[in-house]
C-alpha positions as CSV (number, residue, x, y, z in Angstrom):
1,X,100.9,196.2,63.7
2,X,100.5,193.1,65.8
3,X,102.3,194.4,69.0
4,X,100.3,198.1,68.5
5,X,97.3,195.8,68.5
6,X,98.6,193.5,71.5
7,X,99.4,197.3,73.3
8,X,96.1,198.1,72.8
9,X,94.2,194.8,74.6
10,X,93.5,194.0,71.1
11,X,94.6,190.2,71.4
12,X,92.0,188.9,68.8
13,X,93.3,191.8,66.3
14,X,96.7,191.3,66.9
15,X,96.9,187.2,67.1
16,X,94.7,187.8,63.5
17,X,97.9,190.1,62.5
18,X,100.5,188.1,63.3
19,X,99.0,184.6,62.1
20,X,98.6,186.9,58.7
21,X,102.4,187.4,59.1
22,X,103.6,183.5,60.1
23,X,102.3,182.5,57.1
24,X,104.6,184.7,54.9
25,X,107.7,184.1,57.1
26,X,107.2,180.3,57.7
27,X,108.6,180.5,53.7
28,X,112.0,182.3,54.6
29,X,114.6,182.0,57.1
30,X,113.5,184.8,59.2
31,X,114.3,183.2,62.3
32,X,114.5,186.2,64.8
33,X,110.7,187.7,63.4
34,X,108.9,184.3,63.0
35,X,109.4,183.6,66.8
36,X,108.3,186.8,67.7
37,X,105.0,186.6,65.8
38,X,104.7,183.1,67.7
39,X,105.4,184.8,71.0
40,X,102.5,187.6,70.1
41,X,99.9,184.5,69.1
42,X,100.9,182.7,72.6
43,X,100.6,185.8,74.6
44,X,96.7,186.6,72.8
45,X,96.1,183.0,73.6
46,X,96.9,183.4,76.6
47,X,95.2,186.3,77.3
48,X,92.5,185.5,76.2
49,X,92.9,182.2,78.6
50,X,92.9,179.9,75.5
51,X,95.9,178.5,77.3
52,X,96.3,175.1,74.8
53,X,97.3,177.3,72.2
54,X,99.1,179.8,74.2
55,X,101.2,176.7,75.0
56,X,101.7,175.5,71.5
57,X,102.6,178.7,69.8
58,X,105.1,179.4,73.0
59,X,106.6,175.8,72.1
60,X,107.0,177.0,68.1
61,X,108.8,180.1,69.5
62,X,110.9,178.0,71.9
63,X,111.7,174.9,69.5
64,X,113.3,177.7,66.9
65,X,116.2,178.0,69.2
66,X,117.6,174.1,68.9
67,X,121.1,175.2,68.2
68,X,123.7,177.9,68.7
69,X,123.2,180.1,65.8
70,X,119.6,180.0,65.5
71,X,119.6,181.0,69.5
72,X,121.9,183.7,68.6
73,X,119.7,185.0,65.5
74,X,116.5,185.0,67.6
75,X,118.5,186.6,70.8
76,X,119.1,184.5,74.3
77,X,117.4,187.6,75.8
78,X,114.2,187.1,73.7
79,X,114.3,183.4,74.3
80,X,114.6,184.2,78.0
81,X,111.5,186.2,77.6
82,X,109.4,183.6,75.9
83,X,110.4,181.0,78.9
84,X,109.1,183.6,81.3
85,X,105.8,183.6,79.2
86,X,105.5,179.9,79.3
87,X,105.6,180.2,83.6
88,X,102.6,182.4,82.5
89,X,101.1,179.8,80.6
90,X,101.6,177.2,83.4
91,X,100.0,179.5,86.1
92,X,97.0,180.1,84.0
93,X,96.8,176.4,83.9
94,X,97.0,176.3,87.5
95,X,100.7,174.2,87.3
96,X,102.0,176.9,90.1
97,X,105.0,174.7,91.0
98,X,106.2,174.0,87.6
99,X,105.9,177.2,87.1
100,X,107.7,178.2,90.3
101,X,110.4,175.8,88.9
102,X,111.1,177.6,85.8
103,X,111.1,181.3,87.1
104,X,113.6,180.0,89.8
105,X,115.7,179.0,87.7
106,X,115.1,182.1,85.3
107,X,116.0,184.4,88.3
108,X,119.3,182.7,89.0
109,X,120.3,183.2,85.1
110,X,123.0,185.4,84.9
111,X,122.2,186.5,81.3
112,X,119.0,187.5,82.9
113,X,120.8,189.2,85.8
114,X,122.0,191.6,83.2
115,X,118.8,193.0,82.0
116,X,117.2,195.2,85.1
117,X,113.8,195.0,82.9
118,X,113.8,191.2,82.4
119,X,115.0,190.4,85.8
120,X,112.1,192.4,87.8
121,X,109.8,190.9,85.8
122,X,110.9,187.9,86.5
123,X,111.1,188.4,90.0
124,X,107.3,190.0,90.1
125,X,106.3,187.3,88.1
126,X,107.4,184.6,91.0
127,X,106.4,187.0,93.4
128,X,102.8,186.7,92.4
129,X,103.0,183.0,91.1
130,X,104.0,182.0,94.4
131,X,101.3,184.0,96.4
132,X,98.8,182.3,94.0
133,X,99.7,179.2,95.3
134,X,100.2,180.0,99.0
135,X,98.0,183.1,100.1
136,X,100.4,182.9,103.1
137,X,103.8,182.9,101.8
138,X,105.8,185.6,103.4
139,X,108.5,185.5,100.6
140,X,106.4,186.4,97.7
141,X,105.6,190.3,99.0
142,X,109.2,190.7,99.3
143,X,109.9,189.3,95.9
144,X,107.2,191.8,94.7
145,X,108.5,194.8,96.2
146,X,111.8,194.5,95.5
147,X,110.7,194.0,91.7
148,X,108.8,197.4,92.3
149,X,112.2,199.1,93.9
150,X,114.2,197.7,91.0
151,X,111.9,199.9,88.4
152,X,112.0,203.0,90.1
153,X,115.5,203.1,90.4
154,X,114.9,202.4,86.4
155,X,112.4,205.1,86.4
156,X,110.4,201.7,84.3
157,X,106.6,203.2,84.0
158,X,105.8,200.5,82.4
159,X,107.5,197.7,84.8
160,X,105.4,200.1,87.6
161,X,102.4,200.0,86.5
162,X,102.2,196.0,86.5
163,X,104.2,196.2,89.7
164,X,101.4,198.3,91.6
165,X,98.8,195.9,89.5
166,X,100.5,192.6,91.3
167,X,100.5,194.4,94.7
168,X,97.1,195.8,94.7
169,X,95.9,192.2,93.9
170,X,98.4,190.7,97.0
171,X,97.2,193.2,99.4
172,X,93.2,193.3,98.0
173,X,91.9,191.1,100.7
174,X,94.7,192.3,103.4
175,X,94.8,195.5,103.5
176,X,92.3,197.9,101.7
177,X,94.5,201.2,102.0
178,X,97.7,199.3,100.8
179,X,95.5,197.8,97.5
180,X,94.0,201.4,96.8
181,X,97.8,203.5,97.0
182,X,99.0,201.0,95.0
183,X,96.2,200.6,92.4
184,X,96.7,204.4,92.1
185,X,100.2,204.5,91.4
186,X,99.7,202.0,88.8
187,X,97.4,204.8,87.1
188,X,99.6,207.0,87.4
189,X,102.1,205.2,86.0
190,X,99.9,204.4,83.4
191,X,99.2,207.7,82.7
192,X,102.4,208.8,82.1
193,X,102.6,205.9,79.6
194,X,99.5,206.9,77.9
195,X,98.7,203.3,78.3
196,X,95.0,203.0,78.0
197,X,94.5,199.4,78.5
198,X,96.9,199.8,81.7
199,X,94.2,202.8,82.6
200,X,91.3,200.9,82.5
201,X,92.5,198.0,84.5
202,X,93.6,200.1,87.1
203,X,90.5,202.1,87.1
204,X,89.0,198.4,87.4
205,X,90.2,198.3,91.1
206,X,89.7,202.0,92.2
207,X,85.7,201.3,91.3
208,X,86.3,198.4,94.1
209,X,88.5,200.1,96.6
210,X,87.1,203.8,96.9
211,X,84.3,205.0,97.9
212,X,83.3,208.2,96.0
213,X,84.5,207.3,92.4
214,X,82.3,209.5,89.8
215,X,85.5,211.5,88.1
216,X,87.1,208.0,87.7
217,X,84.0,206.3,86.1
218,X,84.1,209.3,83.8
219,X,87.5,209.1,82.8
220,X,87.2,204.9,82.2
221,X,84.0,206.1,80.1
222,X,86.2,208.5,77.8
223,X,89.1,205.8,78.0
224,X,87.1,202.9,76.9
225,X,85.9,204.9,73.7
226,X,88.7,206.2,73.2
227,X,90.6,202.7,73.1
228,X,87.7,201.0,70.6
229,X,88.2,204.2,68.5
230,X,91.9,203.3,68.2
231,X,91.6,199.3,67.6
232,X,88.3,199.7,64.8
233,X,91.1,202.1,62.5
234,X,94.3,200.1,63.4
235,X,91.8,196.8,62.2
236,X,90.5,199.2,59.1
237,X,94.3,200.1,57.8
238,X,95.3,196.5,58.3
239,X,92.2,195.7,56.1
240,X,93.2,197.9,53.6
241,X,96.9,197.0,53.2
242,X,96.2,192.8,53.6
243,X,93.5,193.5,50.8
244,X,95.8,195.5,48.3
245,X,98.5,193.1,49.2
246,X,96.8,190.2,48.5
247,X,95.5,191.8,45.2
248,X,98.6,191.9,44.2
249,X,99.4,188.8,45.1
250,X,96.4,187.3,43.1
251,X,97.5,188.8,39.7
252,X,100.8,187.1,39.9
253,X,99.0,183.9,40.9
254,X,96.4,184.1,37.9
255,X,99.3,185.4,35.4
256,X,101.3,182.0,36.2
257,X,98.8,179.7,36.6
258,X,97.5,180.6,33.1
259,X,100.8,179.9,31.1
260,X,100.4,175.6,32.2
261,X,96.6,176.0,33.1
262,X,96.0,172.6,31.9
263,X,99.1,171.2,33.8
264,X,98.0,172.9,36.8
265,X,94.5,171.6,36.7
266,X,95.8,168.0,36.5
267,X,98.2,168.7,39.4
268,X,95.3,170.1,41.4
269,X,93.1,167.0,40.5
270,X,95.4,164.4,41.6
271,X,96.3,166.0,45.1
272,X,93.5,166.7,45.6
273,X,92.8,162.9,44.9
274,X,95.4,162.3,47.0
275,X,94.8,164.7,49.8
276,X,90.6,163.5,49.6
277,X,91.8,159.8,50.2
278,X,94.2,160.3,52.6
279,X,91.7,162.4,54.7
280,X,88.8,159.7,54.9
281,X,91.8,157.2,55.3
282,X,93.0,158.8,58.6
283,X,89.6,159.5,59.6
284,X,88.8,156.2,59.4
285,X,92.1,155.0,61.0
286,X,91.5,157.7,64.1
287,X,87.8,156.0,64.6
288,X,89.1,152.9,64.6
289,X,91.8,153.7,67.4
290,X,89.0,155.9,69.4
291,X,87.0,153.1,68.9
292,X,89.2,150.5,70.4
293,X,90.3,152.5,73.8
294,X,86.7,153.4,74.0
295,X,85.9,149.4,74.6
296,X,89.6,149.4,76.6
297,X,88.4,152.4,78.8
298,X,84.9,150.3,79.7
299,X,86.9,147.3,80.6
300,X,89.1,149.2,82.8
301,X,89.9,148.6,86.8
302,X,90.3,152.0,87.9
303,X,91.1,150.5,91.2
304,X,94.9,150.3,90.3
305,X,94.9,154.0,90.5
306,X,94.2,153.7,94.6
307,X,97.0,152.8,97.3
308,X,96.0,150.3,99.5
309,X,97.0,150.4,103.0
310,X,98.4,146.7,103.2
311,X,101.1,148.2,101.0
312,X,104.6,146.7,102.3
313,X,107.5,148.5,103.1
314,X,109.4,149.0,100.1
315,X,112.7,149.7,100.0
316,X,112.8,152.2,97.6
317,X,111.3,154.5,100.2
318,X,114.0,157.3,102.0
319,X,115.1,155.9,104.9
320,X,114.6,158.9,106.5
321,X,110.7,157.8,106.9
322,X,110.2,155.5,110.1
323,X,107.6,152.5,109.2
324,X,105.5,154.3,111.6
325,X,105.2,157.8,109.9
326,X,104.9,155.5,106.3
327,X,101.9,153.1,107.7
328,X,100.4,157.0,108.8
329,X,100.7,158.5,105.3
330,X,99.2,155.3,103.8
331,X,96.3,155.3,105.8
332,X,95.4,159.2,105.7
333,X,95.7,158.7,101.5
334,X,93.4,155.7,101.6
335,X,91.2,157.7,103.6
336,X,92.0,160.3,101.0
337,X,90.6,158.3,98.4
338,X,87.6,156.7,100.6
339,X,86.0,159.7,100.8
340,X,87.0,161.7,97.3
341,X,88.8,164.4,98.9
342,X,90.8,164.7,95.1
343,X,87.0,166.0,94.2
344,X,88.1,169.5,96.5
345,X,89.5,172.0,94.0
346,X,92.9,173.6,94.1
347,X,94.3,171.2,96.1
348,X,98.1,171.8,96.8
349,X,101.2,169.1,97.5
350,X,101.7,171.2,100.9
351,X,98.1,171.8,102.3
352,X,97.4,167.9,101.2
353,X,100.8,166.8,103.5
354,X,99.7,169.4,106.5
355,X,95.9,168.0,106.6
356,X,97.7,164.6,107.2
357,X,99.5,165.6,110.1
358,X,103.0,165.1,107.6
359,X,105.0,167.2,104.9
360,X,104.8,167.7,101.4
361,X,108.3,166.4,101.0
362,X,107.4,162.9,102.8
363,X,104.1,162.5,100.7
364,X,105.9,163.0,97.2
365,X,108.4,160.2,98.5
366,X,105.7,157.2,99.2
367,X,103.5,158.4,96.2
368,X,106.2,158.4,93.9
369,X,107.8,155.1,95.4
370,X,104.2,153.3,95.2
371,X,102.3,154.6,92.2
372,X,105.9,155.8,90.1
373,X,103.8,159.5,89.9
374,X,104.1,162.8,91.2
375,X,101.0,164.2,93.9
376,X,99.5,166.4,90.5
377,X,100.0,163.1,88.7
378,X,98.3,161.4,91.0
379,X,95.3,163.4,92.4
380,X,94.4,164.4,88.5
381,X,94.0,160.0,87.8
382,X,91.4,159.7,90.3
383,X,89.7,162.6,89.6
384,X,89.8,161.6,85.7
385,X,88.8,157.9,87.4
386,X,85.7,159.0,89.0
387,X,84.8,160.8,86.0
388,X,84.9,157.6,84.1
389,X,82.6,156.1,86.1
390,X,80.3,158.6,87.3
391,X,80.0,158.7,83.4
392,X,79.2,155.3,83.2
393,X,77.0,154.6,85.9
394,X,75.2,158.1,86.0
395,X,73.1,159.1,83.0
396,X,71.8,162.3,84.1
397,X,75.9,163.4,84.3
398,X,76.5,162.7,80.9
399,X,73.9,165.3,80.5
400,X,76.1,167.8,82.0
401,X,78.6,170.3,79.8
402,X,82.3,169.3,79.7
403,X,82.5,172.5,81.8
404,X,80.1,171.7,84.5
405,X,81.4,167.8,84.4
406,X,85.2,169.3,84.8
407,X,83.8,171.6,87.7
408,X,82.5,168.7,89.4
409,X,85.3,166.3,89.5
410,X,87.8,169.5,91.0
411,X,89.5,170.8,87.5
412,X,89.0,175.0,87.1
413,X,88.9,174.7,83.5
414,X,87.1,172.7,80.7
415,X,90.3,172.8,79.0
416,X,92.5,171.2,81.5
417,X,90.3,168.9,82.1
418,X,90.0,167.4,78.4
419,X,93.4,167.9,78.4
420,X,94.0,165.6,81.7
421,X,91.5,163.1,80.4
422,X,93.1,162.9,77.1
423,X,96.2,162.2,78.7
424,X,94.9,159.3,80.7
425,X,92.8,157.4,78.5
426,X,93.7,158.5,74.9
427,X,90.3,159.4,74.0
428,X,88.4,163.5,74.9
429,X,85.4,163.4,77.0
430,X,82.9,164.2,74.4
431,X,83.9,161.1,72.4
432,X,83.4,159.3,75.2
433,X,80.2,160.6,76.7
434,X,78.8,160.4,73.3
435,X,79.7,156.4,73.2
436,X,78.2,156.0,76.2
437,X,75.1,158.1,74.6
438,X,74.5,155.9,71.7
């Protein structure tokens, strides 16, 4: 039911499905089906951009595979596939190299190699992935198309349609004619799948591309329908069996609890005694630490975060970089920090390195020799700095949402940005705004 509802765009419905499902087969030793409903929940999750728990229900999936027998009960194949959904994951967190890094290395697996389905998606996967983070790499169209020519010779519909989806989104700003054919053939395709959600996306991008679109719009109107029609019965039959089911289930529990009711209700008591104290225990334990890297955080020089010009010459650095060219890259990232360019959004290792007159390779060397970090690493702690103390010194700020407040110091999302400030100080923004608040 959970991957007809995930089929369907249904990712609440299915993620609902599938959670129903964990909780029955996190009691056997299902291996092979309890990783799949954790790949369904991270893939709603992350469609639905709620990319914290896309990542932690793609980790479950992963972690079930920690030896050679479970790998070989859940399938290499399907691990493969759920490594290829955590690239996902890291794109929608805007981590394009990481990502990058792990669909490389996916590409070269031979195991992969194998599978003609796996491996173009693979390949369209970095195709876009790398686009996204260079609008102008020449390599990623080629990628793209030869994950297109790899499912026709497959006569794949399926692998089509989100082929013709990634290059009507490459070539939407370059070439108008290109994006429409393509956004039409992923229709097609889609039509021959009698895949509705696949219908209405590419429907989405005809509206945008063509000029005189009234059969289409009438079409998406009868598709649309059509599709909520589908997910209100699946949700309505999976209503009815879950409720019957768990009847069932609640006879046996009130049969058995009543032959040691009195047992039971001691049992209950007591952990609950238990569970009640331990509760307000940690609570109060977890206030305390808060508490303590709250007045840490306040007390803070955020000015070891910067590099100072007056740096030396370590030796650490590659000897391939002159004194000269390091003194340079020293100067341009004080400047850097002088005038908050980290603030910009979507700031890359290789357009950073180009705007200093220098290369991306260079500038990982001298900010991983003199701050021990990598250039994400790096830019992310003075953006979290200057949110410190923007916070601190600017009340009408704290008045801002987590959103806005993320927005303003660079991140795309609220969620990163928590996430990033977490990291850093061991505390979550609200806690700290509303310290600062009271």
């Amino acid at each position: 039911m959970a991957n007809i509802q995930t089929s369907l765009g249904d990712f609440s419905g299915s993620k609902t499905t599938a959670i129903d499902g964990v909780r029955y087969l996190e009691k056997t030793a299902d291996l092979r089906n309890l990783a799949g409903l954790y790949h369904i929940i991270s893939v709603a999750n992350k469609e639905s951009k709620r990319y914290d728990e896309a990542r932690r229900y793609n980790e479950r999936a992963l972690a079930l595979g920690k030896d050679s027998f479970s790998i070989n009960t859940i399938g290499i194949k399907n691990i493969l596939i759920f490594k290829n959904t955590k690239a996902l994951i890291l794109t929608g967190e805007g981590e394009y190299q990481e990502a990058i890094r792990l669909l490389k290395t996916l590409e070269s697996d031979t195991i992969l190699q194998q599978d003609k389905n796996e491996y173009a998606r693979v390949l369209s996967n970095l195709g876009y992935v790398q686009w996204l983070e260079n609008k102008e790499n020449k390599n990623s169209v080629k990628l793209l198309l030869k994950a297109k020519i790899i499912r026709e010779e497959m006569n794949d519909a399926s692998g089509l349609i989100a082929s013709n989806i990634d290059l009507t989104k490459f070539y939407f700003e370059k070439d108008k004619t290109k994006a429409l054919y393509h956004a039409e053939a992923a229709y097609k395709n889609a039509k021959i799948r009698r895949n509705l959600v696949s219908m209405i996306e590419a429907l989405g991008y005809i509206f945008k591309l063509k000029e005189n679109v009234s059969k289409e719009a009438i079409v998406y109107d009868q598709i649309h329908h059509k599709l909520q029609e589908i997910n209100q019965k699946n949700r309505e039959i999976y209503a009815v069996t879950k409720y019957e089911n768990e009847k069932l289930t609640n006879k046996n529990v009130i049969l058995t609890k009543e032959k040691d009711k009195l047992t039971d209700q001691a049992w209950i008591i007591s952990l609950l005694l238990v569970v009640s104290m331990t509760g307000v225990g940690y609570y109060y334990y977890r206030q305390q630490i808060y508490k303590k890297r709250f007045i840490q955080l306040l007390g803070k020089d955020e000015n070891k975060n910067t590099i100072k010009t007056s740096a030396i010459y370590k030796t650490g650095v590659s000897s391939s970089i002159s004194e000269e060219a390091l003194e340079h890259l020293l100067t341009q990232l004080q400047q850097f920090e002088d005038q908050k360019g980290y603030l910009t959004p979507n700031i890359n290792a290789k357009d950073l390195a180009k705007s200093f007159g220098s290369n991306s390779s260079y500038l990982s060397i001298v900010i991983n020799t003199y701050k021990q970090k990598s250039i994400s690493q790096y830019i992310n702690d003075l953006r979290i700095g200057f949110a410190i103390d923007k916070l601190q010194s600017d009340a009408t700020f704290r008045k801002y949402t987590i959103k806005a407040i993320a927005k303003d110091v660079g991140f795309n999302s609220s969620e990163i940005f928590a996430k990033k400030f977490y990291k850093n100080t061991g505390i979550y923004p609200s806690y700290f705004i509303k310290k600062l608040e009271m």
